[in-house]
C-alpha positions, 0 to 999 in steps of 0.5 A: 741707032745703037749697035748692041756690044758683043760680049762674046766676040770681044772675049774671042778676040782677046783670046786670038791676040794672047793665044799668041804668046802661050803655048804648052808641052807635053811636060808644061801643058796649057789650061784652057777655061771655058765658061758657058751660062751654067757650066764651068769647063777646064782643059789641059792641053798639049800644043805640040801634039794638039792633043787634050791630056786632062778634061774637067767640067761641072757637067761631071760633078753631082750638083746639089740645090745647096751648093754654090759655084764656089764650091764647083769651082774647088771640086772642080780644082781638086779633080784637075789637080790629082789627074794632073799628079797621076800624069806627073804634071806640077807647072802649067801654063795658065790660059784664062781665054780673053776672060777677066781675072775675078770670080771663078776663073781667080777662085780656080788658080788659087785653088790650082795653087794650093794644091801645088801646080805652078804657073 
């Protein structure tokens, strides 16, 4: 018999063996992302202290039949980014969480770049 692939499991522990090497400061926090099947969670973390210093998900935005994750993805990018500045933060370190770098989480740094945060 056929062991079914655990997705999941796999991304936790790609996750475990690069959470080794990143690490944020209070001055350069660690963006940590989350994805479930229908939202979209971004986190700014401070490491030294264990605290959360910025939260974004899709769960805070309105949604609308008519809009796209495309367009979470850059509302949700916009938010971050001017909690961020409120908080005087320009360079973060970034923590794509064992997921690949295509679809939301690529479309979310670039948008994050755009609006002047340095990785």
């Amino acid at each position: 018999m056929i062991k079914s692939v655990d997705k999941n499991k796999l991304r936790v522990k790609r996750h475990k063996k690069k959470k080794k090497t990143i690490y944020g400061t209070t001055e350069v926090p660690r963006l940590y992302i989350f994805k479930s099947l229908k939202n979209f969670y971004v986190n700014l973390v401070d490491d030294v202290n264990g605290k959360t210093l910025v939260s974004e998900s899709s769960l805070k935005i309105e949604k609308s039949s008519s809009q796209d994750s495309d367009e979470l993805t850059k509302k949700i990018a916009n938010n971050l980014s001017a909690k961020a500045a409120s908080l005087g933060i320009k360079k973060i370190v970034f923590d794509r969480s064992g997921y690949k770098y295509h679809g939301k989480i690529k479309k979310l740094a670039d948008e994050l770049r755009d609006k002047g945060l340095i990785f």
